[in-house]
C-alpha positions in Angstrom: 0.0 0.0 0.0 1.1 3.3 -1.2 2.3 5.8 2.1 -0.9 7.9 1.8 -3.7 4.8 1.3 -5.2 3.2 4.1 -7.1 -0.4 4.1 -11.2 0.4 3.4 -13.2 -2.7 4.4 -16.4 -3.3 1.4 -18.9 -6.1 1.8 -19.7 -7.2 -1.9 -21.9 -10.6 -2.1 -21.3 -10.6 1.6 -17.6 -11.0 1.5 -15.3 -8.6 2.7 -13.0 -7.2 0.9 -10.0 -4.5 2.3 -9.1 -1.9 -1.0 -6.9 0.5 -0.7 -7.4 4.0 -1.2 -6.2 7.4 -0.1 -8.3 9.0 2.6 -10.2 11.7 0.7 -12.0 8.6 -1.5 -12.9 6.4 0.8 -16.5 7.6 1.0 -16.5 7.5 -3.1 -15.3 3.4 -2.8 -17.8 3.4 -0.1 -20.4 4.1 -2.3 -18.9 2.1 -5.6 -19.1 -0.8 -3.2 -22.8 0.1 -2.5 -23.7 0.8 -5.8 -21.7 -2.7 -7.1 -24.1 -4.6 -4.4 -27.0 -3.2 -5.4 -26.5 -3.8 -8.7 -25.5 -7.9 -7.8 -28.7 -8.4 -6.0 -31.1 -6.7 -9.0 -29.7 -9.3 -11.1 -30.1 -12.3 -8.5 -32.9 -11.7 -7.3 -34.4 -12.2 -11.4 -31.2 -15.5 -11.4 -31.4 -17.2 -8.6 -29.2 -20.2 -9.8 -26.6 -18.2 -11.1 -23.0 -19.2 -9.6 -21.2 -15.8 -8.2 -19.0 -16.3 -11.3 -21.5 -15.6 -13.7 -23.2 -12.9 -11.6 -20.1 -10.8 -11.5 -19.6 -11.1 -15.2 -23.1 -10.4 -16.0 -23.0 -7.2 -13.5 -19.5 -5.8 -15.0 -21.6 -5.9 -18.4 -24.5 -4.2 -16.9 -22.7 -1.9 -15.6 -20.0 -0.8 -18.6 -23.2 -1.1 -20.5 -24.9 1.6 -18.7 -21.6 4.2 -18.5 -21.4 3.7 -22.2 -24.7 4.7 -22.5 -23.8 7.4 -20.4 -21.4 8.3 -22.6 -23.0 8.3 -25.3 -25.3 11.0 -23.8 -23.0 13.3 -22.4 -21.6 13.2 -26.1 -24.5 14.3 -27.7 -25.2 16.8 -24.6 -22.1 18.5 -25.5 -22.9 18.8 -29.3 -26.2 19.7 -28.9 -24.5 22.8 -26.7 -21.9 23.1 -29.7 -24.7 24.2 -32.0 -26.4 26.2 -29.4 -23.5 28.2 -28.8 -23.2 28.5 -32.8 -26.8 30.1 -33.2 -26.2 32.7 -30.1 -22.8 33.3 -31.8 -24.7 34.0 -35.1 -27.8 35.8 -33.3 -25.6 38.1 -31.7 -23.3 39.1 -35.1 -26.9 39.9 -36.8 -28.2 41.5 -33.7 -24.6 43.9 -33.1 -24.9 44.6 -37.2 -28.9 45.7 -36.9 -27.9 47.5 -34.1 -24.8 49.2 -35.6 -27.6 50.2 -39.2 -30.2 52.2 -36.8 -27.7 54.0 -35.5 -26.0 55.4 -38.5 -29.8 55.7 -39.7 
């Protein structure tokens, strides 16, 4: 372990687990860990049989799965803010040139 990391005990499928992390993300691995359970039990609770194996790997796809979707969004977010800054841009350039014709009229 790194000088500035400490030991953080997470229960995942009831097993503990000691990760370690530096001080000011402990809450955020906290929280991971909470969010990774939660995530685990959705999918058992609709698989009961399924070995813890299999759970994991279908959770790590669920999960990837929903931050590429995630992606995906933020993506066209930031495009759809491209093209609104774009329009102001050009609203602004006709407004300043109207603006600049009444006063010479």
């Amino acid at each position: 372990m790194a000088e500035n990391q400490q030991g953080v005990p997470v229960k995942i499928l009831e097993q503990e687990y000691v990760i370690a992390c530096a001080p000011e993300e402990q809450a955020q691995l906290q929280a991971t860990a909470e969010f990774v359970n939660q995530k685990l039990a959705e999918i058992r609770g609709g698989n009961k049989g399924l070995g813890t194996e299999r759970l994991m790997v279908l959770a790590v796809l669920n999960i990837a799965n929903d931050l590429l979707v995630a992606e995906d969004a933020r993506r066209d977010q930031e495009e759809s803010l491209g093209r609104v800054a774009r329009i102001q841009q050009r609203l602004e350039t006709v407004f300043a040139g109207a603006e600049a014709q009444l006063q010479l009229s």
